[in-house]
C-alpha positions in Angstrom: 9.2 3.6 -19.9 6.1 4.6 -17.6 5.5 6.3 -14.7 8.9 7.7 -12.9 9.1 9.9 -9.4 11.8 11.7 -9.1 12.2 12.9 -5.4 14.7 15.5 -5.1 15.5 18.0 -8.3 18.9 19.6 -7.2 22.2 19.7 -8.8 22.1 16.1 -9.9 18.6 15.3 -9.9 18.1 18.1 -12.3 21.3 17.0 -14.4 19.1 13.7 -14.8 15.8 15.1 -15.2 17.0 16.9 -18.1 19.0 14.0 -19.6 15.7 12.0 -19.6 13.9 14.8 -21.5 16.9 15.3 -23.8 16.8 11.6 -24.4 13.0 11.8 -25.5 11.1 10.5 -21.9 7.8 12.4 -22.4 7.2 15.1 -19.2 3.9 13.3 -18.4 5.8 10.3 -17.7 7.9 12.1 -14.9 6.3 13.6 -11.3 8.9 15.8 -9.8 8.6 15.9 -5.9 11.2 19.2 -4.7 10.0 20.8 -1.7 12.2 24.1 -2.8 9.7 25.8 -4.9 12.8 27.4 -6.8 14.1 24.0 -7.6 10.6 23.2 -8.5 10.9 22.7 -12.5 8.3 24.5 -15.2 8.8 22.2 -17.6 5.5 22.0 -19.4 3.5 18.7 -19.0 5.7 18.0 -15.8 4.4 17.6 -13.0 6.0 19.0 -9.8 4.7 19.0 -6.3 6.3 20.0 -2.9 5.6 16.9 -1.1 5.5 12.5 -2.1 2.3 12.7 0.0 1.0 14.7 -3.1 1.5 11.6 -4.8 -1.5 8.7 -5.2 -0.2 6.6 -8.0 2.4 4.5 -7.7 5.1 5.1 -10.1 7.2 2.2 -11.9 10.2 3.7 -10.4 11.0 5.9 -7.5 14.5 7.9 -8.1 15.8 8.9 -5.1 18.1 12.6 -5.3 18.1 14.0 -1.9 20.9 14.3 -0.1 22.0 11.0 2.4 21.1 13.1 5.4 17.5 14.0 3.9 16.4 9.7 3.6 15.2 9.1 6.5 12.9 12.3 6.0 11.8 11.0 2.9 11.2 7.4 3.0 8.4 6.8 5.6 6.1 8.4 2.8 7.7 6.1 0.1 7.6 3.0 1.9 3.6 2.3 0.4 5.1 2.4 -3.3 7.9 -0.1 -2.4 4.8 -2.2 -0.6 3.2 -2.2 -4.1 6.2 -3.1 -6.0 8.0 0.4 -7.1 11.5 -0.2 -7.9 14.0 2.5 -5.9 16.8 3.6 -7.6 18.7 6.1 -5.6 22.2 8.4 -5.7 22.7 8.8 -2.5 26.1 8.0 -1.1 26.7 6.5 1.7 23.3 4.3 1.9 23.2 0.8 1.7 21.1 -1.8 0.6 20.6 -2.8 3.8 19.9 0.7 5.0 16.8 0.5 2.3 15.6 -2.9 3.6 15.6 -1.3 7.1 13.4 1.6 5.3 10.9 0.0 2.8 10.7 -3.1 3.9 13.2 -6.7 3.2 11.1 -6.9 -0.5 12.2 -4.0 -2.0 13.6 -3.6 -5.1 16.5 -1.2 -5.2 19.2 -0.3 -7.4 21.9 1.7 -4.9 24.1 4.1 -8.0 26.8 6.8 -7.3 27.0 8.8 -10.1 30.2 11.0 -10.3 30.6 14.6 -10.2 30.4 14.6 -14.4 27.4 13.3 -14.4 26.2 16.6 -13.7 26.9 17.5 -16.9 25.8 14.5 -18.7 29.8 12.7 -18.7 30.1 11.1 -15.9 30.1 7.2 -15.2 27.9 5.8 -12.5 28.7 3.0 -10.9 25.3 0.3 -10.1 24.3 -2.4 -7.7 20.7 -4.2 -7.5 18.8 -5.9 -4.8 17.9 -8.9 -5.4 14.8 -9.0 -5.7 15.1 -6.5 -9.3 14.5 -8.0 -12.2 16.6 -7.9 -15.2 14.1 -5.9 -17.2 14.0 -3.4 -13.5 17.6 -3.2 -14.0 17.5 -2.3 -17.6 15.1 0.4 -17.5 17.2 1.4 -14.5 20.2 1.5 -16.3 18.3 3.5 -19.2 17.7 6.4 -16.4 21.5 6.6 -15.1 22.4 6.8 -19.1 20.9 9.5 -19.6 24.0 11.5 -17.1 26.7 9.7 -18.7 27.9 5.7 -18.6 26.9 3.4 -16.3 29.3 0.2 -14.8 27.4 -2.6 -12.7 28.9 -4.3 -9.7 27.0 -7.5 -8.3 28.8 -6.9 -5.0 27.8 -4.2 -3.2 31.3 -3.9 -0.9 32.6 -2.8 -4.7 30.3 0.5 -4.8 32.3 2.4 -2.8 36.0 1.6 -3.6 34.8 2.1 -7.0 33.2 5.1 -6.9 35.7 6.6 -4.8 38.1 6.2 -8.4 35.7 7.3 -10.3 34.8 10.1 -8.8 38.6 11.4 -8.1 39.5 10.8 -12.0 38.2 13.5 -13.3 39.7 15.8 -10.5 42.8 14.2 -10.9 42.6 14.9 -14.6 41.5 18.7 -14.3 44.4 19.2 -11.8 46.7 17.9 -14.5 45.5 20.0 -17.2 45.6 23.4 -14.8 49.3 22.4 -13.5 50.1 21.9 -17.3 48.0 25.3 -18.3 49.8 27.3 -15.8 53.7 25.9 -16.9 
């Protein structure tokens, strides 16, 4: 698969870190950039820094698993990988293509995903767009990473993302409520 950053190892970053270990991607492949030293993982043969400045080669891909209000503190470091052709594949909600192009430059390759609340868990269905300047081969091994958590649905236009992740992502609550209501009768 080769060289992966994954910035950001919280509730769902760590859901996909350990879907991508479960699913056999070597820890040497994988730099994990957490500034929380307890969210830091110890995996052995994974390595974890604090900071993407502690970073000097570029990885294939860049997954992005901060929170939306933490971009715009982590991009300006990032932008040199998207310069050199690192493909961004991030979770956040809320941010756009466009928002990226603004960020890393009009050439960047990204693949904006909103995994649902499942996922954390490894069942949930993500729902995918691409730049376009990813390649289909970019796309698969992006769609590879967001299996790991669960199913993955593409959309080729971006205005879809939302609405549709919006569904997916009340479903399941929809469903638990369901099952409580009929639990508790």
């Amino acid at each position: 698969m080769g060289d992966l950053l994954l910035v950001g190892c919280g509730k769902m970053g760590g859901a996909m870190l350990e879907g991508w270990l479960a699913r056999g991607l070597g820890a040497a492949d994988i730099v994990v950039a957490e500034p929380v030293d307890a969210l830091r993982p110890r995996t052995a043969g994974l390595r974890a820094v604090a900071s993407t400045a502690d970073i000097a080669r570029r990885p294939d891909i860049v997954v992005l698993a901060v929170k939306p209000q933490s971009m715009d503190g982590v991009l300006p470091d990032l932008r040199r990988f998207a310069d050199e052709g690192s493909v961004f594949l991030s979770i956040a909600a809320g941010k756009t293509l466009k928002y990226f192009a603004s960020h890393l430059g009009v050439a960047a390759k990204v693949v904006r995903s909103m995994p649902n609340t499942p996922a954390a868990v490894r069942q949930g269905i993500t729902v995918a767009t691409a730049s376009d300047g990813v390649s289909a081969a970019e796309k698969k091994r992006c769609h590879e990473l967001l299996e790991a958590v669960g199913q993955v649905v593409w959309v080729e236009d971006e205005a879809l993302l939302d609405p549709v992740t919006a569904l997916s992502g009340s479903g399941p609550a929809y469903v638990f409520l369901l099952v409580e209501a009929m639990a508790a009768a």
